[in-house]
C-alpha positions as CSV (number, residue, x, y, z in Angstrom):
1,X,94.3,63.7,45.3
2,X,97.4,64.6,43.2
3,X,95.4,63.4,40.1
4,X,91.7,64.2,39.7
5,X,91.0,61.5,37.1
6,X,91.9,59.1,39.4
7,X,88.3,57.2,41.1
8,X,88.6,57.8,45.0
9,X,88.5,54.4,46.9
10,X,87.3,53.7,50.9
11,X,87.9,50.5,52.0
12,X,85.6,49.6,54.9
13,X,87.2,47.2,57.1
14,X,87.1,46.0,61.0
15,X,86.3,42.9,62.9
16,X,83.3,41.1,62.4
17,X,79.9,42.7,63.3
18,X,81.5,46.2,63.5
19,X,78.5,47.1,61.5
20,X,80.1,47.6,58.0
21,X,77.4,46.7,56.1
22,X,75.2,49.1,58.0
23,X,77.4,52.2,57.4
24,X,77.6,51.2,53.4
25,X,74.1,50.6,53.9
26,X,73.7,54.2,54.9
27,X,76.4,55.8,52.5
28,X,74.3,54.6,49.6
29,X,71.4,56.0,50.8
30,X,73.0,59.3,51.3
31,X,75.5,58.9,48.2
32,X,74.7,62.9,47.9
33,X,74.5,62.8,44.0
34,X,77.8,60.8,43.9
35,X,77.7,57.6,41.4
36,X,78.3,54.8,43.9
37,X,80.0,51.3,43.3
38,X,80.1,48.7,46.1
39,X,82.9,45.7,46.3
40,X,81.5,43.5,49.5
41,X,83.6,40.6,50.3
42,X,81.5,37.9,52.2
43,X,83.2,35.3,54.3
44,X,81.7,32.2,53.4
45,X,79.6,31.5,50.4
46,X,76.0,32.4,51.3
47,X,76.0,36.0,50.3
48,X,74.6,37.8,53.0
49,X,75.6,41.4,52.7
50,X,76.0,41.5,49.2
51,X,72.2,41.1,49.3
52,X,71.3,43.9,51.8
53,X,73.2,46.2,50.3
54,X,71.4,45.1,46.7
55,X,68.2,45.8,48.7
56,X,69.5,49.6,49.2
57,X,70.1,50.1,45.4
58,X,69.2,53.7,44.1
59,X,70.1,55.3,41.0
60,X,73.2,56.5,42.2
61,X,74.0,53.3,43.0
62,X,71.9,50.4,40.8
63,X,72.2,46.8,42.1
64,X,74.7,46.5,39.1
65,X,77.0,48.8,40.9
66,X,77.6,46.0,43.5
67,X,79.7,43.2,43.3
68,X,80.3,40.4,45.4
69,X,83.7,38.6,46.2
70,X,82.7,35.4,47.8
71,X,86.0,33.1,46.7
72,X,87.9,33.9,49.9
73,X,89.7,36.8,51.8
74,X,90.0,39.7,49.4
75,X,93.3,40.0,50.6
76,X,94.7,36.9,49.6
77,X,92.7,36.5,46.4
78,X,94.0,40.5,44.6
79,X,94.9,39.2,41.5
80,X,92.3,37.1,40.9
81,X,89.1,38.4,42.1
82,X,90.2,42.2,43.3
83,X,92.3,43.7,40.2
84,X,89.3,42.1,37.5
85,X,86.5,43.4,39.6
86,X,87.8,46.9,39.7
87,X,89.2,46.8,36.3
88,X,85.3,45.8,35.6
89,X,84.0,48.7,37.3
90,X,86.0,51.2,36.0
91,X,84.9,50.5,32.8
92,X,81.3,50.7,33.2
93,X,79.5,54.0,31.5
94,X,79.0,56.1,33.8
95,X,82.3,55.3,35.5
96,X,81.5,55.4,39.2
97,X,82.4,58.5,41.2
98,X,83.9,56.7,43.7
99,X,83.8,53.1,45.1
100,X,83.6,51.1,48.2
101,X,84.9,48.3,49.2
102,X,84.0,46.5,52.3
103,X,86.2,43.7,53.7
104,X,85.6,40.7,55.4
105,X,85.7,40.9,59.5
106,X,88.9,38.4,58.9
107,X,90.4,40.8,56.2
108,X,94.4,42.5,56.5
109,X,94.0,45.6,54.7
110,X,97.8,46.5,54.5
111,X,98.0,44.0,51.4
112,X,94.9,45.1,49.5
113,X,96.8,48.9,50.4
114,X,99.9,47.4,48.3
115,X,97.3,45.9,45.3
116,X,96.7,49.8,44.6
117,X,100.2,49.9,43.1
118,X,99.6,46.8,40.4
119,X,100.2,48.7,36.7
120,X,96.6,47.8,35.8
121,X,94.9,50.3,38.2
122,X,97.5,52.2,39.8
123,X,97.0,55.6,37.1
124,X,93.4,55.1,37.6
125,X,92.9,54.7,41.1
126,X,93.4,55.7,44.7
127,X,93.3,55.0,47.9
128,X,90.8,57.9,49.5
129,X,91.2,57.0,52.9
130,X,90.6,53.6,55.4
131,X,87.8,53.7,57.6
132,X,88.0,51.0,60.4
133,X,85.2,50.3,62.8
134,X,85.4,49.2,66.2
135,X,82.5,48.1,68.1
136,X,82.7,50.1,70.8
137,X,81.0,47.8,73.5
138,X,83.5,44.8,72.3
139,X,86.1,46.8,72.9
140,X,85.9,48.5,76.5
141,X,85.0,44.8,77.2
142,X,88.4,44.1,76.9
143,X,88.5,41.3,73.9
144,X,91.6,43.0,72.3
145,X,93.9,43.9,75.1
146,X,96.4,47.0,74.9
147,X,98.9,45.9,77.1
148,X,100.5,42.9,75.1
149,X,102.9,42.5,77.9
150,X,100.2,41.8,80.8
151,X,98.7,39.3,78.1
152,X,102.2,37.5,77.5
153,X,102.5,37.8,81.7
154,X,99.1,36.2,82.1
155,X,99.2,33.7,79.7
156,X,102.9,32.6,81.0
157,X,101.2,31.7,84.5
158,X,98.3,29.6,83.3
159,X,99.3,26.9,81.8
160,X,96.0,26.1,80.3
161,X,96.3,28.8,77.3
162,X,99.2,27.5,74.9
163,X,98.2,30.0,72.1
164,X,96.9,33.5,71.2
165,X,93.5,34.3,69.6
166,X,94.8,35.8,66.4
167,X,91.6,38.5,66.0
168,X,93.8,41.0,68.4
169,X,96.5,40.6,65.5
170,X,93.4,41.6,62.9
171,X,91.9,44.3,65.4
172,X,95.5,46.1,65.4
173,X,96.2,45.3,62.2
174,X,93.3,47.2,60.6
175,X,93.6,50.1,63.1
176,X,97.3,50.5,62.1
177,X,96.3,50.8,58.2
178,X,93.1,53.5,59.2
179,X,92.8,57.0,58.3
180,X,89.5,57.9,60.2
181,X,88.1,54.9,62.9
182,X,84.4,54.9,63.5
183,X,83.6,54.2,67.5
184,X,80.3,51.7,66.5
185,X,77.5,50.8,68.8
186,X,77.9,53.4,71.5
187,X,74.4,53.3,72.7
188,X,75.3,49.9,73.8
189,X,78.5,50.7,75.2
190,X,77.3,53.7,77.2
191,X,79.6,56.6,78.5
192,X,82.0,54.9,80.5
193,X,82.2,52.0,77.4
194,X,83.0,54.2,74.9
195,X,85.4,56.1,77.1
196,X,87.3,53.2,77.7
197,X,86.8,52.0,74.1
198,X,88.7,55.0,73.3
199,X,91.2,54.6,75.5
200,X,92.3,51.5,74.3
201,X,91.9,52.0,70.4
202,X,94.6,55.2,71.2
203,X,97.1,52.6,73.0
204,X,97.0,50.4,69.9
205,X,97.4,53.1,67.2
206,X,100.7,54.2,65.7
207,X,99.9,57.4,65.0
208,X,97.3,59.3,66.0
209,X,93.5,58.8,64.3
210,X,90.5,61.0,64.8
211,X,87.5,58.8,66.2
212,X,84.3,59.1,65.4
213,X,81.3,57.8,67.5
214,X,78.6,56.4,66.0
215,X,75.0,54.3,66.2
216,X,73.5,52.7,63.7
217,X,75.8,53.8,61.2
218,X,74.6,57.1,60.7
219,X,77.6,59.6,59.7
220,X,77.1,62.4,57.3
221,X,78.9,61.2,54.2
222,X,81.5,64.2,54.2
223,X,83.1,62.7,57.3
224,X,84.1,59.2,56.1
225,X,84.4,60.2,51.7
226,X,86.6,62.7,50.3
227,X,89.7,62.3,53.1
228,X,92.0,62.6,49.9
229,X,94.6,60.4,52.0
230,X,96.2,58.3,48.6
231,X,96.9,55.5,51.7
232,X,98.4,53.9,48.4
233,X,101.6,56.0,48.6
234,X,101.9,56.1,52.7
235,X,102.2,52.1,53.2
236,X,105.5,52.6,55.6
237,X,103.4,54.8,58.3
238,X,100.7,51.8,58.5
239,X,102.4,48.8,60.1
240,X,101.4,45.5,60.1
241,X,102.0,42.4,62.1
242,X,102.5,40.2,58.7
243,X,105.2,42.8,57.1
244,X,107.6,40.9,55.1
245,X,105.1,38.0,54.8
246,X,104.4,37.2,51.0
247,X,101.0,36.1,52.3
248,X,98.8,35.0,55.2
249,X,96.5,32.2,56.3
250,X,93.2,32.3,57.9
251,X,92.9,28.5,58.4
252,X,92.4,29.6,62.2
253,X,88.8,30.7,60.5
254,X,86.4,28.5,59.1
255,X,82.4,28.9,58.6
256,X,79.4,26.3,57.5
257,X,76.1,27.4,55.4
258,X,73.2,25.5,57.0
259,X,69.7,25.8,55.0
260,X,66.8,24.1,56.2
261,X,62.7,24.6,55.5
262,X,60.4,27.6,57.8
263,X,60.8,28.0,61.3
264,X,58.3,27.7,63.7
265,X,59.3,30.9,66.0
266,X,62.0,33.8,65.2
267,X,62.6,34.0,69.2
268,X,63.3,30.7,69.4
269,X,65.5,30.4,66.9
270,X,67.8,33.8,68.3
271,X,67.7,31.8,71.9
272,X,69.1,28.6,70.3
273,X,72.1,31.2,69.0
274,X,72.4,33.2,71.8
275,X,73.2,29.9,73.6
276,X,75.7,28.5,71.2
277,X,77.1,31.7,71.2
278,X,77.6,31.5,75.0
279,X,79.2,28.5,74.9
280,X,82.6,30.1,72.9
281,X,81.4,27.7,69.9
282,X,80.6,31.0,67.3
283,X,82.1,34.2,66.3
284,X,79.3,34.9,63.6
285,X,76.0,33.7,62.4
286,X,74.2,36.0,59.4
287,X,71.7,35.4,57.4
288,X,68.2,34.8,56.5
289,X,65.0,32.6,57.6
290,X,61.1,32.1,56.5
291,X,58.7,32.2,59.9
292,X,56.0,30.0,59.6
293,X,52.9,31.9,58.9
294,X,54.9,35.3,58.3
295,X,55.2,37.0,54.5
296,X,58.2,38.9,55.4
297,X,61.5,37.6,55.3
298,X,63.5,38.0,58.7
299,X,67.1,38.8,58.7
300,X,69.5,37.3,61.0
301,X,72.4,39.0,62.5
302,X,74.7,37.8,65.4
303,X,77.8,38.9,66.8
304,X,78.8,36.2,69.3
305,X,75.9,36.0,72.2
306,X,74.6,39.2,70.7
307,X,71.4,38.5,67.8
308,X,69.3,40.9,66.8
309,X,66.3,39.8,64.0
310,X,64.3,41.6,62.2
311,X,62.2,41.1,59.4
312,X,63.5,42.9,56.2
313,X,60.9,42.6,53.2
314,X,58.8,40.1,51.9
315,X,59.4,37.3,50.3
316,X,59.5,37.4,46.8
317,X,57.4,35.6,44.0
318,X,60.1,33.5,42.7
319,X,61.8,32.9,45.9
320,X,61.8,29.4,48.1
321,X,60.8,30.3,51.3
322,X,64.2,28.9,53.4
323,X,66.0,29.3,56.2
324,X,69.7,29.6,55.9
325,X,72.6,30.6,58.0
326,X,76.3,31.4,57.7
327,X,78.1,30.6,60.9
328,X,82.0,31.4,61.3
329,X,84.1,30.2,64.2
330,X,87.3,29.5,65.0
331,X,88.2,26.2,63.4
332,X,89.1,23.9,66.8
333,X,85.5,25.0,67.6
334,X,83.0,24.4,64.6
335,X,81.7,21.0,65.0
336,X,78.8,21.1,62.1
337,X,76.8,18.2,63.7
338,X,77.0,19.8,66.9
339,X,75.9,23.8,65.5
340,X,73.2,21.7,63.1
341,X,71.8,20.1,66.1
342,X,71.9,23.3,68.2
343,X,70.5,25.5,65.4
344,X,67.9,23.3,63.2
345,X,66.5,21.0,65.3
């Protein structure tokens, strides 16, 4: 940094599931003496990771410390949700050391880049680098393709696709804007995976990136804090496929909070979204349940026909013991009486 008083800022971003929350998770437990400060913005209104990350609160980083933006895309809401909240935070004694702010899976980060320059924060800010995370397996799988042409060829000679998915437009928009990309879930990916994981991530970059790989989101804080990159003043070497837009939509998007009473099984309930998932119907489902007969409370993660559960802590005294789920999907495909019936039934 040109200007040690400024407060150094990571923003977290990549698609959905990359395991963001998990690597903040890990960050704040290994904050290394640093005074932490977490900005999580949550796609949909059931705040899901705001909570986990509250539940790895340590001195360093009290449950105070984090903050939740739950009003819509952080990118599209800056002035009112994004300047406030760090205006908020810089003001709190002690002033954090440095702060991170993890996107939605649906979030452009080129225009929360260009929100470090607003008069309010620029003097007191900056940009310490952009971490994006790729889920490896997801990605030697092929869902964001590097050869754009072969795509437009392909999709020219079957008539049955008239439009483009636009997550390959977020994927390579939020690996244009990285400084450092973390390779996630490599165990899962396996040699050849993450080879080819790495092979496409390079075809899609502008520049260079170093790549990092990655399970469970451990990384030794040193890697991913202190990169020093002030991305702030470097916007013109971090394209994006919405330059020149004033703003952008993600009405393509859409997600539904379902709540209902206890569940009778935790397996059944990951079968019935393992099998919506496999029918295209879901991008996402996070989120919490009460087991019939358990005291813990079991957390809900899945990344299209991937779930994982596992149960987190126990319920609390002043909690009601519920079940409820955030499901996102692409809008043409979430049908709430049809994901109610598949889900709560």
């Amino acid at each position: 940094m040109s200007d040690l008083s400024k407060v150094p800022v990571t923003i977290v971003t990549g698609f959905l599931g990359a395991g963001k929350t998990t690597l903040i998770s890990h960050l704040i437990r290994h904050a290394g003496g640093r005074r932490l400060a977490v900005v999580v913005n949550e796609f949909g209104v059931l705040g899901v990771d705001g909570d986990i990350l509250k539940g790895c609160a340590i001195p360093d980083c009290p449950a105070e410390n984090i903050v939740e933006l739950a009003n819509g895309c952080i990118c599209c809401t800056v002035a009112d949700d994004f300047i406030p909240t760090v205006e908020t935070l810089l003001a709190m004694e002690p002033r954090p050391d440095h702060i991170l702010i993890e996107t939605s899976g649906l979030a452009l980060p080129k225009p929360l880049l260009k929100a470090f320059d607003w008069p309010a924060i620029r003097s007191r800010i900056t940009v310490d680098g952009v971490i994006t995370l790729a889920d490896a397996e997801a990605v030697a799988a092929g869902r964001f393709a590097p050869d754009l042409a072969a795509v437009d060829a392909q999709r020219a000679a079957d008539p049955s696709i008239d439009h483009e998915t636009p997550l390959s437009e977020v994927f390579e928009d939020q690996l244009a804007c990285a400084d450092l990309v973390l390779l996630t879930k490599c165990d899962l990916a396996g040699p050849s995976g993450v080879a080819a994981a790495r092979a496409i991530i390079a075809a899609e970059t502008p520049r260079p990136l170093p790549i990092v790989e990655l399970v469970d989101g451990i990384v030794a804080p040193h890697v991913v804090l202190g990169l020093g990159a002030a991305a702030e003043d470097d916007l013109a070497a971090r394209p994006s496929h919405h330059d020149g837009e004033d703003e952008h939509e993600h009405d393509d998007f859409d997600s539904l909070v379902l709540a209902w009473g206890e569940i009778a099984d935790a397996h059944d309930l990951a079968g019935r979204i393992e099998a919506l998932a496999a029918g295209g119907d879901v991008l996402r489902v996070k989120g919490y349940a009460a087991v019939a007969g358990k005291p813990m409370r079991l957390l809900v993660q899945a990344v299209g026909a991937r779930v994982r559960v596992q149960y987190d802590r126990p319920w609390r005294g002043d909690e009601v013991r519920a079940t409820q789920l955030v499901v996102i999907a692409e809008r043409d495909r979430l049908d709430p009486s049809t994901i109610r019936a598949a889900l709560a039934a």
